[in-house]
C-alpha positions as CSV (number, residue, x, y, z in Angstrom):
1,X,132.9,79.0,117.9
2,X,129.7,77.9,120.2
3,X,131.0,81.3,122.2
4,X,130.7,83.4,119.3
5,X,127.4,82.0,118.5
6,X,125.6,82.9,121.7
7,X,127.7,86.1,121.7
8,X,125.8,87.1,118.1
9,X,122.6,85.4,119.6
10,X,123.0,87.7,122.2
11,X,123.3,90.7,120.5
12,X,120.6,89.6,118.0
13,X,117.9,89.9,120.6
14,X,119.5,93.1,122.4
15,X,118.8,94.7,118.7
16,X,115.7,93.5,118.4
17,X,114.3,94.7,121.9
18,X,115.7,98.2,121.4
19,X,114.1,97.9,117.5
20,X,110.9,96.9,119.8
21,X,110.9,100.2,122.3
22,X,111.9,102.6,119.5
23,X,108.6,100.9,117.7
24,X,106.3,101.5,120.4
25,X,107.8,105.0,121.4
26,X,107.4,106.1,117.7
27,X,103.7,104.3,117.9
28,X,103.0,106.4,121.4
29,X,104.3,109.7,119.8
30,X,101.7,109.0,116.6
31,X,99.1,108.5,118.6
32,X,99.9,111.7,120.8
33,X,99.6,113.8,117.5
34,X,97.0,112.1,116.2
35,X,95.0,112.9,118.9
36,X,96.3,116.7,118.7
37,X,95.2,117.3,115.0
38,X,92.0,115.0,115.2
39,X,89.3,117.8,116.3
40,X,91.0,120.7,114.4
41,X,88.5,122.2,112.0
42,X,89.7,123.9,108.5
43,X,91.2,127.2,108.9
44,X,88.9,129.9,108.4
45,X,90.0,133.5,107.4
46,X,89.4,136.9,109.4
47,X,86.8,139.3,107.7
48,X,83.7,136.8,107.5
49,X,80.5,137.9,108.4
50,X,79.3,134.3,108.8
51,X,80.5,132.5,111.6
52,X,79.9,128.6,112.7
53,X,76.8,128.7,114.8
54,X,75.2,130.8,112.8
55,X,72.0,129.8,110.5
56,X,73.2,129.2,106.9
57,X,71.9,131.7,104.6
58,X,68.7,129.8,102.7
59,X,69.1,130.0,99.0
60,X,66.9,128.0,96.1
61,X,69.5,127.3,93.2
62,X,69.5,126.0,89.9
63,X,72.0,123.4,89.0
64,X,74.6,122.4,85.9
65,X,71.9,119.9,85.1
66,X,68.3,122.2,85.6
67,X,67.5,120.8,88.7
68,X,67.0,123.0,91.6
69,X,68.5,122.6,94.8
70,X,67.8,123.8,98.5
71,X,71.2,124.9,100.6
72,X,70.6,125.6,103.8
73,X,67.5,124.9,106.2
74,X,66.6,122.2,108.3
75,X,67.4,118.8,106.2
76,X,65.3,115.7,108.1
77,X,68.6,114.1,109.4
78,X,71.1,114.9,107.2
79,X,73.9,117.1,106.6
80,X,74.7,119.7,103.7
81,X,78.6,120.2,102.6
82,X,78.9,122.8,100.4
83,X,82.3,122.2,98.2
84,X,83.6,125.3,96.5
85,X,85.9,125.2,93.8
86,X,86.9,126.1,90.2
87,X,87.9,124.7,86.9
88,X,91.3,126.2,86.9
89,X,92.5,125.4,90.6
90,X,94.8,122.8,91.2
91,X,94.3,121.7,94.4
92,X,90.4,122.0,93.5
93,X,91.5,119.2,91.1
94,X,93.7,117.6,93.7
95,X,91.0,116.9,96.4
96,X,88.5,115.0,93.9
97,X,88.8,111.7,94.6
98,X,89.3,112.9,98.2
99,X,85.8,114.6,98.0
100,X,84.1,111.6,95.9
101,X,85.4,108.8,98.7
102,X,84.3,111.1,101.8
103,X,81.0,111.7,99.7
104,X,80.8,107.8,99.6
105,X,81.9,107.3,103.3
106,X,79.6,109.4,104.7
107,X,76.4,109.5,102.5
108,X,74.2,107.9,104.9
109,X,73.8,111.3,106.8
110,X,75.8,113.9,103.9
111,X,74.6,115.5,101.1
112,X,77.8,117.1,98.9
113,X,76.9,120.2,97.1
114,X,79.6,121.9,94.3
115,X,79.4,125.6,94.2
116,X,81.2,128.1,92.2
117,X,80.3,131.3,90.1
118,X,81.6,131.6,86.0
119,X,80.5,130.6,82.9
120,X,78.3,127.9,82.7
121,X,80.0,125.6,80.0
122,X,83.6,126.0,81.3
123,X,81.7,124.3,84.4
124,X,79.7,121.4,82.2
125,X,83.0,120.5,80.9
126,X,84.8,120.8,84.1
127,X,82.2,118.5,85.5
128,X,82.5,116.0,83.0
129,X,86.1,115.8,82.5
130,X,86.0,115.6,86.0
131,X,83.2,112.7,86.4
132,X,81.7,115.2,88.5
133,X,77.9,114.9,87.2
134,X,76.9,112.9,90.0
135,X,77.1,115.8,92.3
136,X,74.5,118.7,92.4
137,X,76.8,121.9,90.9
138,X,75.6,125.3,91.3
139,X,77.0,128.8,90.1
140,X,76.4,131.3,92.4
141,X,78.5,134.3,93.4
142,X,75.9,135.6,96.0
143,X,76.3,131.7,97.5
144,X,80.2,132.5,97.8
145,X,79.6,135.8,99.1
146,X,77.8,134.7,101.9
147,X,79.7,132.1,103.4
148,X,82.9,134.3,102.7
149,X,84.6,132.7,100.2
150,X,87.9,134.5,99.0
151,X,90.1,131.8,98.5
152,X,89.3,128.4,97.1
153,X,89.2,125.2,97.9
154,X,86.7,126.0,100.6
155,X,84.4,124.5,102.1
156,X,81.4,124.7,104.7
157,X,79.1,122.1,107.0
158,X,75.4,122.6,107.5
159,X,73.9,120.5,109.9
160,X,70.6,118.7,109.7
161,X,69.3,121.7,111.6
162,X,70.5,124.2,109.0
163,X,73.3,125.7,111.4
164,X,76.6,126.4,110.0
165,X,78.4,123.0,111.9
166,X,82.1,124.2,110.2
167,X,83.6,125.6,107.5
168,X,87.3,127.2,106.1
169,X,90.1,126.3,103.5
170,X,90.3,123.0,102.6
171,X,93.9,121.9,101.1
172,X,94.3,118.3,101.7
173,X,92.0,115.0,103.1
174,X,93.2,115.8,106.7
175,X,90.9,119.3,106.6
176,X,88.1,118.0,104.9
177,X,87.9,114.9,107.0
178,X,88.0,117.2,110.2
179,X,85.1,119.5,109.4
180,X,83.6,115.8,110.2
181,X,85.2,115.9,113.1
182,X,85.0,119.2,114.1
183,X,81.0,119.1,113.9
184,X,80.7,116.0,116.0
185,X,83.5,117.8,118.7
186,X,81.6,121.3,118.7
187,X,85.1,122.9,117.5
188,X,84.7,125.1,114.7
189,X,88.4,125.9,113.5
190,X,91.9,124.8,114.4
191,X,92.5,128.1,115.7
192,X,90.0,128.2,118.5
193,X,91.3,124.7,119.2
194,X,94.7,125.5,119.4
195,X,93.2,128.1,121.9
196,X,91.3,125.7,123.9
197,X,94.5,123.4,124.4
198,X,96.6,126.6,125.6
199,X,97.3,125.9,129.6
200,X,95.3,128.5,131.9
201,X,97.4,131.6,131.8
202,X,99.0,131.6,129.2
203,X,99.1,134.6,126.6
């Protein structure tokens, strides 16, 4: 019986070291893709005639509320994201609270802007079924045109100096949380970082 005890003991702790390398294997292998996807901007489309780098078109806008609102130029030390979006797209919807947290997180150097073009009451109800009415919200279709938005939810980061820090589609947290960290890594898309990770030679 005190055999088959240790024996189970034994096997106990066997199981539990194995349990203990698979953990840290699985933790290394996280921590390998983390650091993969970490500087990997928002995709941006083919066809744009505004590219990151670039000085972001100045515009003087009205907003939902009658305010007027300055996108683009330099900004005294803070940062402009410009959030476009539209009443009736879901993943618009979706990203919300992921916008109003980041908005939260980083408002000691980010200003969040909401863009779109449309009627203007379909966007005053939007914005208040929404709780969106904190947030400057201006209708502008030359606004879209110019940063090349086609597809929505997209998105685009000026920097304090009025330069075009990143900017593409945004479908979940993980893009809009990288054109953070694509502006602080100089990398303005995931595909020219997937470029700059390919080894020297290859195709």
């Amino acid at each position: 019986m005190i055999g088959y005890l240790i024996a189970s003991q034994i096997v106990l702790w066997i199981a539990v070291i194995v349990l203990g390398a698979v953990c840290i294997a699985l933790a290394r292998q996280v921590g390998l893709l983390h650091e993969r996807i970490a500087p990997a901007g928002a995709l941006m489309l083919p066809g744009r005639t505004l590219n990151v780098g670039d000085t972001a078109p100045a515009m003087s806008l009205a907003t939902l509320r009658g305010d007027t609102i300055e996108i683009g130029g330099a900004r005294d030390g803070r940062s402009q994201l410009l959030f476009f979006l539209a009443p009736d797209c879901p993943v618009c919807k979706s990203l919300l609270g992921v916008l109003k947290s980041s908005a939260a997180a980083e408002r000691d150097w980010l200003d969040v802007v909401l863009a779109s073009d449309g009627e203007k009451s379909d966007h005053a109800a939007f914005a208040r079924a929404y709780d969106l009415e904190a947030f400057p919200y201006v209708l502008s279709e030359p606004l879209g045109r110019a940063f090349g938005v086609s597809k929505l939810p997209h998105a685009a980061l000026i920097d304090e100096k009025g330069k075009v820090a990143s900017m593409g589609l945004i479908n979940t947290r993980e893009h809009l949380e990288s054109l953070f960290e694509a502006k602080e890594r100089g990398v303005s898309s995931l595909q020219q970082y997937m470029r700059r990770r390919e080894p020297a030679g290859t195709a």
